[in-house]
N, C-alpha and C positions, 0 to 999 in steps of 0.2 A: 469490302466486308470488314467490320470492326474487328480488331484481337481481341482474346478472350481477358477479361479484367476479373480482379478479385473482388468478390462481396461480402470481409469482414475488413471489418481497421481493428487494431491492436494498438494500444502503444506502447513506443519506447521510446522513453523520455531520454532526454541528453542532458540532465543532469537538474531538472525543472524540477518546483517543490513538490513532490507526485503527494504529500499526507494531504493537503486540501487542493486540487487542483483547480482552481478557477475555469469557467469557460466563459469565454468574452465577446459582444458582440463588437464591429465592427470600428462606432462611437467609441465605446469605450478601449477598444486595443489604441485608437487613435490617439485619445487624450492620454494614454498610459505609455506612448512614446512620447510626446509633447510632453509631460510632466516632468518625462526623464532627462530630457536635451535642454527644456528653458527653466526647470526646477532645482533639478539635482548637478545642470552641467555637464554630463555627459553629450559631447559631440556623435550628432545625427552621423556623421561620414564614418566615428568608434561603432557606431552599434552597426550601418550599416558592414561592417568590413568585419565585426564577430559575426554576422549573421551569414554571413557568405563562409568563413572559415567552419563552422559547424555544420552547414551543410555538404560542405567538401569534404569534413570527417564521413559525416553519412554515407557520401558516394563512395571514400574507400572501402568502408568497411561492407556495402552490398553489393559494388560492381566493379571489383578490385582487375579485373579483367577488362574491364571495358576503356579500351585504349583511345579511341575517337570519338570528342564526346559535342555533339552540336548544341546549343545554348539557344533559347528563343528571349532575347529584353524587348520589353518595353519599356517607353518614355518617363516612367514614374518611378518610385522607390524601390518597388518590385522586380522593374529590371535593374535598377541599379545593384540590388543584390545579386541579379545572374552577372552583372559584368566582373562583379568581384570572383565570382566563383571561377569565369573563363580565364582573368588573370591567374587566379588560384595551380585552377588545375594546369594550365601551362608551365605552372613554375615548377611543381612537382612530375612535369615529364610527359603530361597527357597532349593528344592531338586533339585540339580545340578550336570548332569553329564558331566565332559569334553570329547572329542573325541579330540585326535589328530589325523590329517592326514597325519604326518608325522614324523619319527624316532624324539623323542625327543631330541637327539643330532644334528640334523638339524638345530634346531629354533636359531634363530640371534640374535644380539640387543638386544632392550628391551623386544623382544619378550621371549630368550631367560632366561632374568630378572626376568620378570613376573611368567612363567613357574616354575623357581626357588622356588619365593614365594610360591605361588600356591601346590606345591610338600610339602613344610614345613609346609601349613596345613593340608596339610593329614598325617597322625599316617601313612600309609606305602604306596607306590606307587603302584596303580592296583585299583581292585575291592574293598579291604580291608580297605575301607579311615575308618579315625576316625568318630564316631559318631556323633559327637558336630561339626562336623566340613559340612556338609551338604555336602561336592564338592568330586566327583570321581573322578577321570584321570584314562581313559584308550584312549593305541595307538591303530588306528585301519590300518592293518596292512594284507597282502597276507597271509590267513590260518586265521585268525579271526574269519572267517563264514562269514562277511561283505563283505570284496571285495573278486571276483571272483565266488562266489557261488551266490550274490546277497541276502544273507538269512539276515533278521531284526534280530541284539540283542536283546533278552527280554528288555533289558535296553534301548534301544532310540526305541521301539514300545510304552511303557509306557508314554513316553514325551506327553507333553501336550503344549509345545511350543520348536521351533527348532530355535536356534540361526545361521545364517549363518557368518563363520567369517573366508574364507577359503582364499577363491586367493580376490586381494586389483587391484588397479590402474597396479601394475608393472606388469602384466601378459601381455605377448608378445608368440603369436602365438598361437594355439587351446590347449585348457586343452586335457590335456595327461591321462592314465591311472596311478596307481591309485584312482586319484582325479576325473577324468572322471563318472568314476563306480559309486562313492560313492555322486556324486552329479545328475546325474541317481538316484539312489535310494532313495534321499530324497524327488527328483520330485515325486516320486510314492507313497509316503506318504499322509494319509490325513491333517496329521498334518500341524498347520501353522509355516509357518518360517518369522522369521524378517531377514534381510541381513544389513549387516555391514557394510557400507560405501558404496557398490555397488552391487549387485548380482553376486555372485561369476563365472566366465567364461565370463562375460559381456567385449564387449570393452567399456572402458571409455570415448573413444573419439566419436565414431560413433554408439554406442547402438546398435551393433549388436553382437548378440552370438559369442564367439572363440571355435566353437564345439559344446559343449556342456552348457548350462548358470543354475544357480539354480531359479527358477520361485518364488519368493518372495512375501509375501502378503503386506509389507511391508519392507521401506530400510529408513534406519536413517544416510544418508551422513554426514559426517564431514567436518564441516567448511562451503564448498560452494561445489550448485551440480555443478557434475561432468556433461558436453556435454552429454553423452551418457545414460543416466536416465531421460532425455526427449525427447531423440528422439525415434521412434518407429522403432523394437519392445521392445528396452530399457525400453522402459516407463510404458509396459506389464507389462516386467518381474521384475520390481520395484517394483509392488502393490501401495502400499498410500507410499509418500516420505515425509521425514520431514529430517529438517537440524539443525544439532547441532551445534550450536558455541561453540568452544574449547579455543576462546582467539587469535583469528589469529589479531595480531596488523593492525590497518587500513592501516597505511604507509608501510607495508612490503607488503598487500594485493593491493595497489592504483601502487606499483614502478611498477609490472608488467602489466602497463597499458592494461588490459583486455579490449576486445570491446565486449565479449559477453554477453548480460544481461538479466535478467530471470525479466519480468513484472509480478509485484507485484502490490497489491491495492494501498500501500502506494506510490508507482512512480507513478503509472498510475492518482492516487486523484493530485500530483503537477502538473500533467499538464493541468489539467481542467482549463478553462478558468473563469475569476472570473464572477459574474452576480450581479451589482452595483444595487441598487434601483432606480436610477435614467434613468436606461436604456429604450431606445426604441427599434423595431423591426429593426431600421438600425444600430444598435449598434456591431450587430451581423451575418453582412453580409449578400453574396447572392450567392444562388449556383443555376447554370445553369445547369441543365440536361438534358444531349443529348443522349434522349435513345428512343425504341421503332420503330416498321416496324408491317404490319399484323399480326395477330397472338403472338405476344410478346406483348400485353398493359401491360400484368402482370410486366415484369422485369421494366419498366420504371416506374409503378406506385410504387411497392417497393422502388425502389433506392430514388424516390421525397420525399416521404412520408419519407423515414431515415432520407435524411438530415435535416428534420425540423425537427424532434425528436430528433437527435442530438447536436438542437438546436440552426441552424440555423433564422436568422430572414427572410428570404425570400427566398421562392425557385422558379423558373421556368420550365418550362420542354419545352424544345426543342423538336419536334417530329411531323413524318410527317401530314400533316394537314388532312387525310379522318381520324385519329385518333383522332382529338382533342375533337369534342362532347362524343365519349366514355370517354376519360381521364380528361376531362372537371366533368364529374358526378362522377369520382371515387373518385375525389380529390378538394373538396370545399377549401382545403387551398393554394393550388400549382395553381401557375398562368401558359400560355401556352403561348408559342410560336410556330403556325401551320410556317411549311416549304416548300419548293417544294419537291415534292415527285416521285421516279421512279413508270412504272409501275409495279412493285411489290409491294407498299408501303411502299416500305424502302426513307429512304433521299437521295435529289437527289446532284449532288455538287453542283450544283448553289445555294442550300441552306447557300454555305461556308460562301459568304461576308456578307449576312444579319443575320448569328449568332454571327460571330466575331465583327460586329459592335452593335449589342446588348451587349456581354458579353464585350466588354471594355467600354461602355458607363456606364453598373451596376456594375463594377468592380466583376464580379463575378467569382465563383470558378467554374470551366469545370468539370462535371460529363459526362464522355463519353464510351459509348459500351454497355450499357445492353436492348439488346433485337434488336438492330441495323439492325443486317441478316448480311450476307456473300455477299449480291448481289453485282457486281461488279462494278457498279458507288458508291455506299455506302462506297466502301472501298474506292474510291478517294478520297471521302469526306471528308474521317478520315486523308488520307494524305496529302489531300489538308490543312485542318485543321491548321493540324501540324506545314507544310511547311508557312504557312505566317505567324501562329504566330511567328514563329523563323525570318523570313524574314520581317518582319514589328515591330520586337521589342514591340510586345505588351504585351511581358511579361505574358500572362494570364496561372495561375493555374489550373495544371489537373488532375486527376484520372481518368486514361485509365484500363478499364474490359471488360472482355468478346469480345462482335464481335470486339470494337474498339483492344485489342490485338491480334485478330487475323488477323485484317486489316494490325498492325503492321508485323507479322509476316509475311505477301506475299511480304512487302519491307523491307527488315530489314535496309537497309540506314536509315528510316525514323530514328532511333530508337537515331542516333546519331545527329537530331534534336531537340530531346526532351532536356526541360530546366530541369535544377538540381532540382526546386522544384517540379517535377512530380512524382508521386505514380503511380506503374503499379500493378495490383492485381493479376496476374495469378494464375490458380489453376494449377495442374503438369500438365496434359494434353496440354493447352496454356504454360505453361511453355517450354515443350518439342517442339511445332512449333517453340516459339519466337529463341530459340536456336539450335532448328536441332539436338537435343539428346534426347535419348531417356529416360524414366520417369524414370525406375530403375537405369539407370545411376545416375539422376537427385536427386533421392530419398537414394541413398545410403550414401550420407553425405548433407545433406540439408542447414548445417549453410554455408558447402564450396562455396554450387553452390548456395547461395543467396551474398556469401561477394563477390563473381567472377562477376556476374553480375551486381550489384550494382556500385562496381567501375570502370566496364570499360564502364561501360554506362551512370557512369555520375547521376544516378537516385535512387529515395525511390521505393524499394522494396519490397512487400508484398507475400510471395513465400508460399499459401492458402492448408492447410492440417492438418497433427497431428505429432506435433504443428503446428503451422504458425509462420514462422520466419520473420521478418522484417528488410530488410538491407540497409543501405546509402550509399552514396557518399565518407562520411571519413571513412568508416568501421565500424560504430558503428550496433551494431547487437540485437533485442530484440526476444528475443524466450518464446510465448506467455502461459500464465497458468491458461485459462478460455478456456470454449468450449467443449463440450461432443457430444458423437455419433450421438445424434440424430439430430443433424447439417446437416447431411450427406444427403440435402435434397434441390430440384431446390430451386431457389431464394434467398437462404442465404447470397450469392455473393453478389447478387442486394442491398439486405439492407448492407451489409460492406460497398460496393460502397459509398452509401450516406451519412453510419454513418462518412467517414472521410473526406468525400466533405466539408459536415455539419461543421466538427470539422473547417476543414482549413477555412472557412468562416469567424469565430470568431477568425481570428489572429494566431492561433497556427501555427507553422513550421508544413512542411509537413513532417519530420521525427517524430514527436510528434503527429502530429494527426493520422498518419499512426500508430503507434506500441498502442496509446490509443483507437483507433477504432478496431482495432482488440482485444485490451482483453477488451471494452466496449460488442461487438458484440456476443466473445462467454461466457461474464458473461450475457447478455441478455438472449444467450441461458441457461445457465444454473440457470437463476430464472424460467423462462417458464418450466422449465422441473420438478419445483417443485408441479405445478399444472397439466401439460399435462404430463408429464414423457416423456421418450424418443421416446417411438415409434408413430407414430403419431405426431410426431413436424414439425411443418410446417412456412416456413419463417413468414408470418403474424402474427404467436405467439411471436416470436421473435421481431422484430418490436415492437409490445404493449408495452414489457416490459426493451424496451432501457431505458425510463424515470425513471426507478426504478434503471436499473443499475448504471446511473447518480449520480442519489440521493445517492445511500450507498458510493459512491466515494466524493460527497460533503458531506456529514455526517464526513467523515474522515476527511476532512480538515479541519471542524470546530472544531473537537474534539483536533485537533494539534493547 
């Protein structure tokens, strides 16, 4: 039976540039050590041996107890960092046993190096190490008792922490046996394992298992995370991730102009919009929301109520008019806009020309689709919408959710009307109509199918799940690091909606308020979860505590 693994990652970085945090695929982590060792001259064997010493900090400072610690290397660079760390930890006092998982005549490089050292502090090679010397080496090898029989060594049953340091980035195609077996077997362990730069069998690029994956309770990447340690189920089998900086020069790291980037506090605090003393409620804009039909007041009255939490100075709500006295009493701060309404009470089109001549008159931001209905003059609406803003040059700002993308999705011409500053929010389900693919398709590489759409559409992207990726127009890519399970729940949408209406109101770029309203939304979520906990979270808790999430982001800027 498997031990129970954690299902968020967090980080905390070790000292990596967290204000734009690069996420890198595996190519590119490759050529951005090679750059560093035949470029800049730093020696492979210096990086390898900071990378080992940073992860040995990690081990003190979370398993400061954990006295007997067994090490899994492999043959490549990968283990060559666990052999530093077994020397490591031996030196500072720990019982340390190594496990090769492969012919020691195998190991390469510095790995190869390390190994050497390694061997010279132990008094004889095997079981027999020197006393004073804390580090074992043993190979484990077909007839061991380990692989093939599946039977535990008395010696890594004892371990009290499992170092994972087997397969690295380079692994291409599913773990083979051997290594197969023997990372099976440490899944079946209760013991905790830390993982070396990635979870051993993982792809680095797409976070999906090659076979077989080592389930980690934690993974201490070098340098910068790797893609596929936040995408899911990579970001499962990661546990807690943290990032060690090893010394990767800015300039060697900046040539390979990466567009994918992992949102951190420290980015997300520079794009908060500043708040002058001097300011009024029109200082900071005005967002229109056009939401809401029978039975939906909820989703229209969340998305209104976000954007002025967000911090917007004005909000309205478009919506059809037998609604307005209920949404009139939900919302004392949100002004209304009643419409012509079908008889289903969804918006009828004739509504078009009297909202577009409101929203260009308030210059305001278009929050459009939450709670709208599918009815089918409704969906003219949205096209009609569309169609003259492009045809009349009114330039007005939108975030298009919910019904409004699925209005999109029955014309999809419409889609190549949309202006460059529009945010579409789809969760995969809308994702899958607006494109005609299906979710798992859609869901097996996330960061592909958000940069694909994004540039051929012309538009800011918000592609809603675990994580939520955020993609533009020039490729720039944000892969979100806030937000927990118990998200997982109606309405949440409706509040994202408004929290980055809200934002774009007060000036920000819609690719800035898009990737800051998504890690505003799920660090929202995850203060509410510190008093409500996960289960039972319901969008309106989330909402309460946008304000708060704000704050610890302006906290940060003041302290810079």
């Amino acid at each position: 039976m498997l031990k129970p693994r954690l299902n968020q990652f967090r980080c905390f970085s070790l000292g990596a540039r967290t204000e734009n945090m690069k996420v890198v695929t595996a190519t590119e982590m490759r050529q951005i050590d090679q750059d560093t060792i035949e470029g800049i001259g730093i020696p492979g064997i210096v990086l390898m041996e900071t990378a080992g010493s940073a992860i040995v900090r990690a081990i003190e400072r979370h398993y400061p107890t954990c006295q007997r610690i067994g090490i899994f290397a492999g043959k490549g660079n990968n283990g060559g960092d666990g052999i530093v760390i077994a020397r490591q930890l031996a030196h500072i006092g720990r019982d340390v046993h190594l496990f090769l998982v492969s012919p020691q005549e195998s190991f390469t490089g510095e790995a190869q190096t390390n190994l050497q050292i390694a061997k010279r502090l132990t008094a004889s090679f095997g079981l027999q190490a020197a006393p004073k010397s804390g580090l074992q080496i043993e190979e484990i090898l077909t007839g061991t008792g380990f692989y093939g029989t599946g039977t535990v060594p008395t010696t890594l049953a004892s371990c009290e922490l499992l170092i994972d340091a087997i397969l690295g980035t380079g692994l291409r195609g599913a773990v083979r046996d051997p290594i197969a077996t023997i990372i099976n077997a440490i899944n079946r362990l209760p013991t905790p394992v830390l993982s070396v730069d990635l979870p051993s069998g993982l792809d680095a690029d797409t976070g999906h298992p090659l076979g077989t994956c080592i389930q980690a309770d934690r993974t201490v990447t070098i340098g910068l995370p790797k893609r596929g340690l936040l995408m899911h189920p990579g970001a499962e089998l990661t546990g807690k991730l943290e990032i060690a900086d090893i010394g990767f020069p800015a300039q060697v790291v900046d040539a390979q102009d990466i567009k994918v980037n992992w949102t951190s506090a420290t980015q997300a605090a520079q794009w908060m919009p500043p708040r002058p003393l001097s300011s009024h409620k029109g200082s900071y804009g005005r967002v229109l929301v056009v939401a809401g039909s029978t039975g939906m007041t909820g989703a229209a009255a969340l998305a209104s109520e976000a954007a002025l939490r967000a911090g917007a100075g004005l909000v309205t709500l478009a919506t059809p008019k037998h609604l307005n006295p209920i949404l009139e009493g939900l919302l004392p701060e949100v002004m209304t806009l009643p419409l012509p309404e079908t008889d289903a009470g969804s918006l009828a089109v004739s509504a078009t020309s009297t909202l577009l001549e409101f929203a260009e008159k308030t210059k305001s931001i278009l929050a459009i689709g939450p709670g709208l209905s599918q009815h089918p003059e409704t969906v003219s609406f949205v096209h009609h919408l569309i169609r003259e803003n492009r045809e009349h040059g009114l330039d007005l700002r939108m975030v298009i959710d919910a019904d409004g993308l699925n209005a999109l999705a029955q014309d999809r011409e419409t889609l190549s009307l949309l202006k460059s500053e529009t945010v579409l929010t789809p969760h995969p389900g809308e994702m899958a109509r607006l494109t005609n693919t299906a979710v798992p398709t859609l869901e097996k590489d996330r960061i592909r199918t958000v940069q694909q759409f994004a540039s051929e559409h012309g538009v800011t992207l918000v592609f809603k799940g675990a994580p939520t990726v955020t993609g533009t127009p020039n490729g720039n890519l944000w892969v979100n690091s806030t937000g927990n399970p118990g998200m997982a729940t109606g309405g949440m949408g409706d509040v994202l909606t408004g929290i980055i209406a809200g934002l774009m109101a007060q000036g920000i770029s819609s690719e800035s308020a898009a990737a800051l309203g998504v890690y505003l939304h799920g660090l929202a979520g995850d203060i509410a979860t510190e008093t409500s906990g996960m289960h039972g979270l319901i969008a309106s808790d989330v909402l309460k505590t946008v304000p708060q999430a704000i704050s610890s982001l302006t906290g940060l800027t003041q302290n810079h």
